[in-house]
C-alpha positions as CSV (number, residue, x, y, z in Angstrom):
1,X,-16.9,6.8,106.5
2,X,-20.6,7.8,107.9
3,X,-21.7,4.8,110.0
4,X,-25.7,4.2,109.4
5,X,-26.2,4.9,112.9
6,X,-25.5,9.0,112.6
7,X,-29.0,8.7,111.0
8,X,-30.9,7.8,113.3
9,X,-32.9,10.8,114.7
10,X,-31.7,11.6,118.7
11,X,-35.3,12.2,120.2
12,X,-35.5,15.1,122.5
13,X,-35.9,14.4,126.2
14,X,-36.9,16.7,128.6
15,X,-33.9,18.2,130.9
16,X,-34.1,17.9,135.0
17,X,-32.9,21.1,136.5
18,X,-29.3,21.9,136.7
19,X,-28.7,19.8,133.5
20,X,-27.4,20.8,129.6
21,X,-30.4,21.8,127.6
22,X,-32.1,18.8,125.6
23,X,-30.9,20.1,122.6
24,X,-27.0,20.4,123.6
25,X,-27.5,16.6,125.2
26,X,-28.9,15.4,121.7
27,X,-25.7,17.2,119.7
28,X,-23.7,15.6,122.3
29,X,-25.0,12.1,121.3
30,X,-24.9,12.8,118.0
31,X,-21.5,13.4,117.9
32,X,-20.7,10.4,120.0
33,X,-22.8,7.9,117.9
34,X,-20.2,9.6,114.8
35,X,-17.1,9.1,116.3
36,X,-18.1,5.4,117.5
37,X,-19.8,4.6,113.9
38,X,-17.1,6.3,112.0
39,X,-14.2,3.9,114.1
40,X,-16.6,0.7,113.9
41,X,-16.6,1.6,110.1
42,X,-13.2,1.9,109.4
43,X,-12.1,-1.1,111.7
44,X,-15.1,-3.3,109.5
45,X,-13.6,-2.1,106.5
46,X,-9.7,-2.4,107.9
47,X,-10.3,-6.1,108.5
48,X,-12.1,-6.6,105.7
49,X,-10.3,-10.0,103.9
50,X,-11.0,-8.3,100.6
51,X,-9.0,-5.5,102.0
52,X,-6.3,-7.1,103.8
53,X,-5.7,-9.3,100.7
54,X,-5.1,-5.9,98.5
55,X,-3.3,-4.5,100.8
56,X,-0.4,-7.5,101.0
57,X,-1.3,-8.9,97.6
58,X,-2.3,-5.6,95.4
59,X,-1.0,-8.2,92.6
60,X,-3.0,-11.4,93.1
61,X,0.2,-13.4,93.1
62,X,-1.1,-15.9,95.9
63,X,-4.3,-17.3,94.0
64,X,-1.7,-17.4,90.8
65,X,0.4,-19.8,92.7
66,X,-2.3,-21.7,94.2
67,X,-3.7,-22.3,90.6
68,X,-0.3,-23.1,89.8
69,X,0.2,-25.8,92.9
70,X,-2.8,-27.1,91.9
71,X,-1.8,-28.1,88.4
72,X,1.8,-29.1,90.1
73,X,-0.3,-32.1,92.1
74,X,-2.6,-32.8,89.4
75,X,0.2,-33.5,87.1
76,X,3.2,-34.6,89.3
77,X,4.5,-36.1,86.8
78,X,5.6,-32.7,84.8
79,X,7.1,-31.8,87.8
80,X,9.6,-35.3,88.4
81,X,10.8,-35.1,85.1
82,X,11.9,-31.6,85.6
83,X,13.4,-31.8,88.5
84,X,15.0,-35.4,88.0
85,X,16.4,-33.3,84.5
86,X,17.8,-30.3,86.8
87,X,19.6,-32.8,89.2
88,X,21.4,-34.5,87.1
89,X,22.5,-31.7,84.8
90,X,23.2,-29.9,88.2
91,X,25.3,-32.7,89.3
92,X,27.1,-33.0,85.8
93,X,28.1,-29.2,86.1
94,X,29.6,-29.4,89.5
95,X,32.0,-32.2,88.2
96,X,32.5,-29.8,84.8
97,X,33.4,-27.2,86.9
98,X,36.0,-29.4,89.5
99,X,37.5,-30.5,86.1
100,X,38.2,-27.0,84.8
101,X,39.5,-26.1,88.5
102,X,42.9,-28.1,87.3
103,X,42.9,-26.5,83.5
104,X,40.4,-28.7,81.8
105,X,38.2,-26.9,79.3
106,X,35.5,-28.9,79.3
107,X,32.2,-27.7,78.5
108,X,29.0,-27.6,80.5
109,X,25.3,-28.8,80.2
110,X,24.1,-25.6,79.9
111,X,24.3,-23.7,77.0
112,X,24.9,-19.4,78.5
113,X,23.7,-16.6,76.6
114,X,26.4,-15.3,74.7
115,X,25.2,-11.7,74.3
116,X,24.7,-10.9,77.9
117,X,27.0,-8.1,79.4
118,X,26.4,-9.2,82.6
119,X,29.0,-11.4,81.6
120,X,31.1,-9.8,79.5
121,X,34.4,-10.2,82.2
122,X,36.5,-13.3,81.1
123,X,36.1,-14.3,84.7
124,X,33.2,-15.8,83.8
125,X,35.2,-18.8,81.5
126,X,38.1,-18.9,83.3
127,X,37.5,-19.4,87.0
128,X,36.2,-22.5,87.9
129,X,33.9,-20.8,90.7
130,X,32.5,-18.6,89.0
131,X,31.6,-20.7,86.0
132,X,29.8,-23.3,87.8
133,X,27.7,-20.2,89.2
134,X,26.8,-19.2,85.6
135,X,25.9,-23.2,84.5
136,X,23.6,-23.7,87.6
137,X,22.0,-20.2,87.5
138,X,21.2,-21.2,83.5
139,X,20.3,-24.8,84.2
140,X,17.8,-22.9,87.5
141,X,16.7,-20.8,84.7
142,X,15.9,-23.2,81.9
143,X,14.5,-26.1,84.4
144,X,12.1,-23.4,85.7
145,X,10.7,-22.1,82.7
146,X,10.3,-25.6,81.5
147,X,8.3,-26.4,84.5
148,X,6.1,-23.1,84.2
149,X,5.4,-23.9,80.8
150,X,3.9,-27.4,81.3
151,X,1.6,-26.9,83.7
152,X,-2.3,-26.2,82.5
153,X,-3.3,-22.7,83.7
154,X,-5.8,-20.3,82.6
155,X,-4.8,-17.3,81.1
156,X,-5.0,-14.9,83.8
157,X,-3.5,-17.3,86.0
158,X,-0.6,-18.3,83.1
159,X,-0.2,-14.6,82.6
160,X,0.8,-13.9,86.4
161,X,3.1,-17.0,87.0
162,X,5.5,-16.5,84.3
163,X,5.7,-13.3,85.2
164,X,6.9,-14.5,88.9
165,X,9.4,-16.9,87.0
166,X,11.3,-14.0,85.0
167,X,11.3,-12.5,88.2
168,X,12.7,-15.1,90.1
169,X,15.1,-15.8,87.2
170,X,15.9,-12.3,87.5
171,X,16.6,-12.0,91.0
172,X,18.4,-15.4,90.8
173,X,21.1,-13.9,88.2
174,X,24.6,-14.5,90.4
175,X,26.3,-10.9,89.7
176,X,22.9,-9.6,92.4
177,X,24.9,-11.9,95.3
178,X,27.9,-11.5,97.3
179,X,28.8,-15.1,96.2
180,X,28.2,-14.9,92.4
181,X,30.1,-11.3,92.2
182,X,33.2,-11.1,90.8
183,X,33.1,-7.5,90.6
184,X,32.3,-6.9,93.7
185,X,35.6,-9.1,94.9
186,X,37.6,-7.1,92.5
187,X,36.3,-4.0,93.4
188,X,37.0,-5.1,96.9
189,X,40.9,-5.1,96.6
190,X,40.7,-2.4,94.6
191,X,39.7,0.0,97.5
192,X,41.3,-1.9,100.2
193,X,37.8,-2.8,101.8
194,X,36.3,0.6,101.4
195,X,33.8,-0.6,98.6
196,X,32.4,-2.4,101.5
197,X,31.8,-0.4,103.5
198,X,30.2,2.3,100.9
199,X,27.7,-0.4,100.2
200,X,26.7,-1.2,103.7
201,X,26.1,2.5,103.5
202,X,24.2,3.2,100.5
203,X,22.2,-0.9,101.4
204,X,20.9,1.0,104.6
205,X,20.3,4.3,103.4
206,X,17.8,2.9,100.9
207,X,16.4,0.7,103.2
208,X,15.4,3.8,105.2
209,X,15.2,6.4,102.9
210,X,13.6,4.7,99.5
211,X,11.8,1.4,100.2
212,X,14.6,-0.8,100.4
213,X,15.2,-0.2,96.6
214,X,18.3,0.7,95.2
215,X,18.3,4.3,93.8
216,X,19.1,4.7,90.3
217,X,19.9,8.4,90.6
218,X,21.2,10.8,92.9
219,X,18.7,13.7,93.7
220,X,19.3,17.0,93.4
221,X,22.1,16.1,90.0
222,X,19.3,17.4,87.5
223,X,17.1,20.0,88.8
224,X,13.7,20.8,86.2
225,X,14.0,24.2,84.5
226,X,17.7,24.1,85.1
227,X,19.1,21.2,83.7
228,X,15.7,19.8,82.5
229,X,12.9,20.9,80.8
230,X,14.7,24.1,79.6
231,X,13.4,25.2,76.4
232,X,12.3,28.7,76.6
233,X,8.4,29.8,76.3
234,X,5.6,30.4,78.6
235,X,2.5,29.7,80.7
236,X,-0.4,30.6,79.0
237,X,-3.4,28.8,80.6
238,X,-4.0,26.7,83.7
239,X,-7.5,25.3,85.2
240,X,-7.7,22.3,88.1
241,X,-5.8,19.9,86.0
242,X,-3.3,20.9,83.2
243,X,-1.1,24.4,82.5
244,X,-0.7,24.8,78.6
245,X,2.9,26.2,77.8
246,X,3.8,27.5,74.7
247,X,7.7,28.0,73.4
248,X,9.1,30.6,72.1
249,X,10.1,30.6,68.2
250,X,13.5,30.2,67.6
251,X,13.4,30.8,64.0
252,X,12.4,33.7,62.5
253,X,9.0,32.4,60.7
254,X,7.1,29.5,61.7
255,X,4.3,27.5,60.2
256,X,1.1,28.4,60.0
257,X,-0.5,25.1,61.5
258,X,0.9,25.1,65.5
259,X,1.7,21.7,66.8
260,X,-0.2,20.8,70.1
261,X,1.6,18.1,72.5
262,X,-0.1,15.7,74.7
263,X,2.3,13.9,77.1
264,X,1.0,10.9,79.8
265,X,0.1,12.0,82.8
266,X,1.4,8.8,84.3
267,X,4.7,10.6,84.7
268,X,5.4,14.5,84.1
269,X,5.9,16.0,80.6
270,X,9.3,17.0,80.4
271,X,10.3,13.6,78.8
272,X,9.6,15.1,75.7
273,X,11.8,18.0,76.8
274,X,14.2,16.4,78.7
275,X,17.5,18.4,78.2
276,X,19.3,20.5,75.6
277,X,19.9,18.8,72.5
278,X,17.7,15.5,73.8
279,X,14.1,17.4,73.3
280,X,11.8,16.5,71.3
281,X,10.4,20.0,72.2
282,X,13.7,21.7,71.1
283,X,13.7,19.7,67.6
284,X,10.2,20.7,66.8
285,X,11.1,24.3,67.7
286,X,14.6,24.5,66.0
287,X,11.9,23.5,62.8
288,X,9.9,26.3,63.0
289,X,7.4,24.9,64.8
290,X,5.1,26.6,67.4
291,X,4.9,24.2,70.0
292,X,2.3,24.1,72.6
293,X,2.4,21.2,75.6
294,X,-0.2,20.0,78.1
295,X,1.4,20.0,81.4
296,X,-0.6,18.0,83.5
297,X,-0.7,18.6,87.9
298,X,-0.1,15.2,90.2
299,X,-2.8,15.0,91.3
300,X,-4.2,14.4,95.0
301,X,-7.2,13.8,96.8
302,X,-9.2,16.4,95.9
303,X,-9.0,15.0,92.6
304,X,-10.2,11.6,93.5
305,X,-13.5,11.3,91.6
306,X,-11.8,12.6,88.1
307,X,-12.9,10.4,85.0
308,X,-10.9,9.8,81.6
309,X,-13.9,12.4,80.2
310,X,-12.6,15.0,82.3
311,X,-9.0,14.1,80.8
312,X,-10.3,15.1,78.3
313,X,-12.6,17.7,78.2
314,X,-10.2,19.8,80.7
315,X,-7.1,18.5,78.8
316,X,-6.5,17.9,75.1
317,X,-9.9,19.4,74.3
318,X,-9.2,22.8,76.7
319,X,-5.5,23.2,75.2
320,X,-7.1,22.6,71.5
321,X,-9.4,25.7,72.0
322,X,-6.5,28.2,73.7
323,X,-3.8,27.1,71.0
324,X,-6.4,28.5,68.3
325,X,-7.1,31.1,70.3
326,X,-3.5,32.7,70.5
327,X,-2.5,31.6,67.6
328,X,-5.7,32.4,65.1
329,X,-4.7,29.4,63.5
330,X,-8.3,27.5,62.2
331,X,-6.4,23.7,62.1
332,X,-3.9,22.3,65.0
333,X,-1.6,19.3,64.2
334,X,-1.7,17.2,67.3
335,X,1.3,14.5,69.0
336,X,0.5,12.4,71.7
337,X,3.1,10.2,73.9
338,X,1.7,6.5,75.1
339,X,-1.3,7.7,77.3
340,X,-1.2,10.9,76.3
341,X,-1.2,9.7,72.6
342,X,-4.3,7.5,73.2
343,X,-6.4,10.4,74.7
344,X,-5.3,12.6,71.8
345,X,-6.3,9.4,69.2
346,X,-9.5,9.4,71.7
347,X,-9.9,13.3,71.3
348,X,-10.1,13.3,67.4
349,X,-12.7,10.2,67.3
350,X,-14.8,12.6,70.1
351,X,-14.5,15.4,67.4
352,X,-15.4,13.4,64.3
353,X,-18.8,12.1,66.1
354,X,-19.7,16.2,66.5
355,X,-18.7,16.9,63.2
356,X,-15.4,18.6,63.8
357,X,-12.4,18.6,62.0
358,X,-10.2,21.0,63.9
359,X,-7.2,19.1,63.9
360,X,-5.1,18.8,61.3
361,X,-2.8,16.4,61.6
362,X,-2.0,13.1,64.0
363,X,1.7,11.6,65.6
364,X,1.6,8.9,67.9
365,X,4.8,8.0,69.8
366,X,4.4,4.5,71.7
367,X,1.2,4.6,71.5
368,X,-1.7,1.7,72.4
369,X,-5.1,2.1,70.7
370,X,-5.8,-1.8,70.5
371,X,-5.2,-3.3,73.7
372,X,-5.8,-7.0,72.7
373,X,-1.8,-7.8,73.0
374,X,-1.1,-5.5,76.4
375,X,2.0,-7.4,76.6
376,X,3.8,-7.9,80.0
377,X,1.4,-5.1,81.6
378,X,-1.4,-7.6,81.0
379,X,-0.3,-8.9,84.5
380,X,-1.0,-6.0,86.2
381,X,-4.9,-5.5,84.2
382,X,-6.9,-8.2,85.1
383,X,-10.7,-7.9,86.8
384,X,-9.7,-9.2,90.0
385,X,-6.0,-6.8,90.0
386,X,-8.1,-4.2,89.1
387,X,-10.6,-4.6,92.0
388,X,-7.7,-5.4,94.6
389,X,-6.3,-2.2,92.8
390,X,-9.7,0.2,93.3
391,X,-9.6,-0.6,97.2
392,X,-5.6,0.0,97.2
393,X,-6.7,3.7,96.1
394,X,-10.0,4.4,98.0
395,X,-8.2,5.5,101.5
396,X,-6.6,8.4,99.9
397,X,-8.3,8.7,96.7
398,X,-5.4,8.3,94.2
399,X,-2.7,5.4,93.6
400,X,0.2,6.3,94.8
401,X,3.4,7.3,92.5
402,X,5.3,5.0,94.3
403,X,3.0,2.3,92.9
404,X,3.7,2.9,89.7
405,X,7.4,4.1,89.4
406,X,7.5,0.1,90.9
407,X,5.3,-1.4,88.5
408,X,7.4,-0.2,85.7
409,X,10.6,-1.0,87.3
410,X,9.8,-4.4,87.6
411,X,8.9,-4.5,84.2
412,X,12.7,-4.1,83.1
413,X,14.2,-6.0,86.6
414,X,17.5,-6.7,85.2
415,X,17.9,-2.8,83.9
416,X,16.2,-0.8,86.7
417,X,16.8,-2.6,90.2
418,X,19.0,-5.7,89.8
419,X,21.9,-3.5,88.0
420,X,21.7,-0.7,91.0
421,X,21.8,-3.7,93.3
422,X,25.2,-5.0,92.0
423,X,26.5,-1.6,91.9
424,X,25.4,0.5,94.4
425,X,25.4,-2.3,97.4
426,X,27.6,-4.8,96.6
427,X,30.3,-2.4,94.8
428,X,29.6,0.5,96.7
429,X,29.3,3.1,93.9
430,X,26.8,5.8,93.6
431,X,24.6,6.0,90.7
432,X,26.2,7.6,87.9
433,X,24.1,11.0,86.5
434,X,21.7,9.9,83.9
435,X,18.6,12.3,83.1
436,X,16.6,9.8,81.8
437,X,16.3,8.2,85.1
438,X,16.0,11.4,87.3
439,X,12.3,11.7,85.3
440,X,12.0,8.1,85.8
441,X,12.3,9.0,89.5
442,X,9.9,11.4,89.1
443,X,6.7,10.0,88.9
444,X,2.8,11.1,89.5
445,X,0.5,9.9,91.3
446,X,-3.5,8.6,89.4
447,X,-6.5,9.5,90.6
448,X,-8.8,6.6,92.0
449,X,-11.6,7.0,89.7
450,X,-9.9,7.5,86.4
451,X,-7.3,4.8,87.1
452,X,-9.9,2.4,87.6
453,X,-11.7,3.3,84.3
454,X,-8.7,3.4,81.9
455,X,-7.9,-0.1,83.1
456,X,-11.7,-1.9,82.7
457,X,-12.1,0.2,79.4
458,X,-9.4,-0.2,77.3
459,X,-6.8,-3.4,79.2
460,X,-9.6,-5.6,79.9
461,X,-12.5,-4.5,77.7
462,X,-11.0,-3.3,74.8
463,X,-13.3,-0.6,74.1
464,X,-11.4,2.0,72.1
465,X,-10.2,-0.2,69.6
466,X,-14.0,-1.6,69.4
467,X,-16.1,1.4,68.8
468,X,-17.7,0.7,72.0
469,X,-15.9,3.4,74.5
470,X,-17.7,6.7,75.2
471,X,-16.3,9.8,76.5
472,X,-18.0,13.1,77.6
473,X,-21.3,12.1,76.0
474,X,-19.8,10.7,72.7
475,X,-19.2,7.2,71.4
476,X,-15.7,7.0,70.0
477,X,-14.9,5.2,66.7
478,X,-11.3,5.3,65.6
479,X,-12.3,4.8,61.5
480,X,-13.5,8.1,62.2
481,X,-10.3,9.7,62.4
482,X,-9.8,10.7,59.1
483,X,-6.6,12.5,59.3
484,X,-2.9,11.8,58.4
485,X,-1.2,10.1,60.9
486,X,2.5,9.2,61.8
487,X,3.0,6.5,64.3
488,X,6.6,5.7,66.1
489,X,6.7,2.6,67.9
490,X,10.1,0.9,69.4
491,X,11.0,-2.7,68.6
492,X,12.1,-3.4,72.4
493,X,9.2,-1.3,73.9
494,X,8.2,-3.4,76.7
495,X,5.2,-1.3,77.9
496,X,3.7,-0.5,74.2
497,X,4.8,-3.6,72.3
498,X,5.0,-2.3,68.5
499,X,3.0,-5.5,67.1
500,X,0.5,-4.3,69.3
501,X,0.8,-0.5,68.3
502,X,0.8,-1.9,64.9
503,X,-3.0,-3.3,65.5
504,X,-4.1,0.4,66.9
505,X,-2.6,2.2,63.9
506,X,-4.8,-0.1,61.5
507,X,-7.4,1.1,63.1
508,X,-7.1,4.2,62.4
509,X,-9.2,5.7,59.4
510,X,-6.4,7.7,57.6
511,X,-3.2,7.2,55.7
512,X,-1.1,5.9,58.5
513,X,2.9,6.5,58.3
514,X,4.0,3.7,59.9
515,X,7.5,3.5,61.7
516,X,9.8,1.5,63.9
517,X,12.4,2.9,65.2
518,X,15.4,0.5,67.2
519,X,14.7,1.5,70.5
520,X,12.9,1.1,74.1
521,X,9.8,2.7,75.1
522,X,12.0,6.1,76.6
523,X,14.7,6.4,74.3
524,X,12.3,5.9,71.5
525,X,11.4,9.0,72.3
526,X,14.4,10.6,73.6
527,X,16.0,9.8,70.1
528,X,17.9,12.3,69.0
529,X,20.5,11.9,65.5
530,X,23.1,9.7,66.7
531,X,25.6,7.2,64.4
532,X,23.5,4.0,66.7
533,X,19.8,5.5,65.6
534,X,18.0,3.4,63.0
535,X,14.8,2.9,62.1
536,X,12.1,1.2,59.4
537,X,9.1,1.9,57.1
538,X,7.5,1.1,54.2
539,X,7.0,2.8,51.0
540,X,3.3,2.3,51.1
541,X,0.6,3.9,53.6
542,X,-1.1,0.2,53.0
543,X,-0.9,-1.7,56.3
544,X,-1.0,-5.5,55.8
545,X,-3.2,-7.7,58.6
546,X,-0.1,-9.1,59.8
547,X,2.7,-6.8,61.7
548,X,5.1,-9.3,60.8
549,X,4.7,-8.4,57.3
550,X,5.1,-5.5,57.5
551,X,8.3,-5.5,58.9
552,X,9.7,-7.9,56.2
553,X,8.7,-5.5,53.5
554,X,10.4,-3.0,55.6
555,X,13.8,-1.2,54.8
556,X,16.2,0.0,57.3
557,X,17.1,3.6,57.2
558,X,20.5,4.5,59.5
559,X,19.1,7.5,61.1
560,X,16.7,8.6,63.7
561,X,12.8,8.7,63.7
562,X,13.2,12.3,64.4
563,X,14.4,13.5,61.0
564,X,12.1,10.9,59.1
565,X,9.3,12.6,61.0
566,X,10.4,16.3,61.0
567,X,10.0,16.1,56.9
568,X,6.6,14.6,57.5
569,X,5.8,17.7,60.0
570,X,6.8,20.2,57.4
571,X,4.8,18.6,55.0
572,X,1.6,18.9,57.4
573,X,2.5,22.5,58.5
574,X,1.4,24.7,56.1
575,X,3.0,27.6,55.0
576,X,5.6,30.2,56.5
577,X,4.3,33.0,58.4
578,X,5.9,35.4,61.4
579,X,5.4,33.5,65.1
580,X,2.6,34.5,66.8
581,X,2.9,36.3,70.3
582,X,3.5,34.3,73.4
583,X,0.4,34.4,74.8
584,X,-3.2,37.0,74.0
585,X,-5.3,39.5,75.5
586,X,-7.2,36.5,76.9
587,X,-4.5,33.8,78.1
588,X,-1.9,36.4,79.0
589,X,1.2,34.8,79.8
590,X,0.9,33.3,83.5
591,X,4.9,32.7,84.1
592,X,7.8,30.9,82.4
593,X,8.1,27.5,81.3
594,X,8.3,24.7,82.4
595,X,5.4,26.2,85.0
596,X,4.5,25.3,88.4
597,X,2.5,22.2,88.0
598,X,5.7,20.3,87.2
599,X,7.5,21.2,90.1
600,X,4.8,20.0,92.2
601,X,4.2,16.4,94.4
């Protein structure tokens, strides 16, 4: 930072003999009042309480649970009952559990979720010690969310704490602890000991060497371009911000109309060509498709002041113009993942207020265009988050991919940290190979200005969806886009919840294919054929007002999303024709896929 004093003008003094020259004495001062500005600044803004506070609370737990103590003492009440309740059922299960010590099979006050594998070992029912863990980690549970639920918060506020309370409950589960572990024990006598000591190990390696968070991988198992991200084509474009990669054919004609893929850039591409047999890439291909995908760089400081218009002007828009250039081809059918699917829903609104109907077709994979229901991410979107957030980023321009590898992780707790923990530390394994969760691992960083503005435009103000957002000069209406449309949401996507996907794709001016496939936000997309794939539709392109509708005039098909939609694909691809060159006399070929920008962080 420039500290208001460099202004001030150094006036020239007249030198006594033997001394510097006036001029060199005013430079001199200059660059002293700099140095001592630029420090005073960045102290005044280091101690900054605004700044301090995002720094240690990026989140705004601590107001959160100051509202909430606030409603605790206004209302003691609420919170007697509840813990009067929780003693006594507490109490109740520890003479349960001395009773089923000598063979009794009493049952407890708490009724346990059946379903959970976390409990799957008949350890569970049979030892006494064990059991009673299990009642009072449910009766914890149940007490808690009672208590959270009764008190009178405001919605940002409500938002935030029961968040904190599924991840207290989370962290609370007994299998995370040495105490509540019966696999750890077992695995214990297993190994003689060892299994100790292996977790000691891999406890303080990741304290040193990853944040203190267990790894779900280990690096260097799947390496990009050779285990992942392997279908064959090449680099045909790069500027500042994406490289444009187009695959070979792999049949011997292709249709006419090429398909254009826009992945998020909140993590790197190759989810949608993750590994042979698991790409979405490879399926397109294999159905004579020529595919073309935006691979976007992670981006550093330099980048800071991008917007969502440069997105996409030097993204979707960009890659639109060089696939019709190579290709000749006057329409492009167009699939978009979760962001990337919003900019490329935001990219044909941007074209229908010019007058242009270059694209000829839409799919949308996990996609939010109305951002009324955010779900769980809603805790992380608020004004005053976003705020704490925009100071978080301004040292270094972006927001770190640390940040936001964590944000989602503690969106699926149990899954993504609490499973490792068990595992890794208390059983001493090492992470088994998984290359869903190598990309996982893999994440980008956002740069400060564009973060900041996808957040207030669409999470808190809703803009898209409203007609209201403008991009690159252009106001953006969704009953614009005019085109056929296919949109894939997952039932348990926790990120894009499908009701709320549902609500974008009604927005949408076209006949709308919708689909719900049985699946999670990444294997909804990594969803190849398999005996356990199912998913749903409708027999009508009519979308009812209620998503709940909907899926009771649904019928189940026992197969994946992929097939369903590779039919659909044909049908918007046009006819047969020989596969176009990799690459023109104007984007000659720059190297081979998956390009450089991937490898890059």
């Amino acid at each position: 930072m420039t500290s208001r004093n460099t202004l001030a003008a150094v006036p020239p003094t007249a030198g006594a003999a033997g001394e510097d020259a006036p001029s060199d004495r005013a430079r001199a001062e200059e660059r002293a009042r700099r140095v001592v500005g630029s420090v005073a600044d960045a102290v005044k803004e280091r101690l900054d309480p605004r700044t301090v506070a995002a720094r240690v609370d990026p989140i705004g737990f601590v107001p959160a649970l100051a509202g909430a103590a606030k409603a605790v003492v206004t209302h003691p009440g609420t919170a007697a009952k509840v813990g009067l309740g929780w003693g006594l059922d507490a109490s109740r299960a520890g003479a349960v559990s001395a009773l089923r010590a000598f063979g009794a099979t009493t049952e407890g006050p708490a009724a346990v979720a059946e379903r959970d594998p976390r409990y799957k070992d008949p350890v569970w029912e049979e030892n006494a010690w064990y059991w009673l863990c299990r009642q009072e980690y449910t009766l914890f549970a149940n007490r808690l969310r009672e208590l959270a639920a009764g008190l009178e918060l405001e919605p940002v506020t409500r938002r935030k704490i029961d968040f904190l309370v599924a991840q207290l409950i989370e962290a609370a589960a007994p299998p995370n602890w040495p105490a509540g572990s019966p696999g750890m024990v077992q695995k214990a006598f297993e190994t003689g000991g060892r299994s100790l000591v292996r977790g000691a190990r891999n406890a303080l390696r990741d304290l040193v060497q990853n944040r203190g968070l267990p790894r779900q991988n280990t690096p260097g198992e799947f390496v990009v371009g050779e285990h992942l991200a392997t279908t064959p084509g090449k680099v045909v474009y790069r500027n500042r911000l994406i490289e444009l990669i187009q695959y070979a054919p792999q049949t011997p004609q292709v249709h006419e109309i090429p398909l254009l893929m826009s992945p998020p850039w909140i993590n790197k591409f190759y989810i949608m060509d993750l590994a042979p047999g698991r790409s979405l890439v490879e399926w397109a291909v294999q159905h004579g498709h020529t595919v073309f995908m935006i691979s976007y760089r992670d981006p550093d400081s330099t980048l800071r002041d991008l917007t969502v218009s440069d997105y996409l002007l030097e993204g979707p828009l960009t890659a639109l113009d060089v696939v019709q250039e190579i290709t000749g081809a006057p329409k492009v059918n167009v699939a978009g993942l979760c962001l990337g699917g919003t900019i490329a829903a935001s990219m044909l609104a941007w074209l229908a207020a010019r007058g242009d109907d270059r694209v000829n077709s839409l799919t949308l994979m996990n996609t939010l265009l109305d951002f009324t229901g955010p779900g769980i991410l809603g805790v992380f979107t608020d004004e005053a988050t976003v705020a704490r957030l925009e100071r978080t980023m301004r040292k270094d321009g972006y927001l770190p991919a640390s940040s936001m590898k964590m944000t989602f992780d503690l969106l699926r707790a149990t899954d993504l940290l609490w499973r490792y923990v068990e595992a890794n530390w208390l059983q001493g394994r090492d992470p088994e190979p998984f290359d869903m969760l190598t990309w996982n691992a893999d994440s980008t960083r956002m740069p400060a200005e564009m973060q900041a503005e996808y957040l207030r435009t669409c999470y808190i103000r809703n803009e898209l969806a409203e007609g209201k957002l403008e991009l690159a000069g252009e106001r953006l209406d969704l009953q614009n886009v005019r085109q056929d449309a296919y949109v894939i949401t997952a039932e348990r996507d926790h990120i894009a919840p499908w009701e709320s996907v549902y609500l974008g794709a009604r927005r949408l001016g076209g006949t709308v294919r919708f689909v719900l496939s049985n699946s999670g936000h990444i294997a909804g997309v990594v969803n190849p054929p398999s005996p356990k794939s199912r998913h749903w539709f409708t027999e009508t392109s009519e979308l009812p007002e209620s998503a709940q509708d909907w899926r009771d005039d649904a019928t189940e098909q026992r197969a994946s999303w992929w097939e369903d939609w590779a039919n659909w694909a044909e049908e918007h691809g046009g006819d047969k024709v020989a596969p176009p060159p990799l690459g023109s006399d104007a984007h000659p070929p720059l190297g081979d896929a998956p390009g450089t920008y991937v490898l890059r962080s």
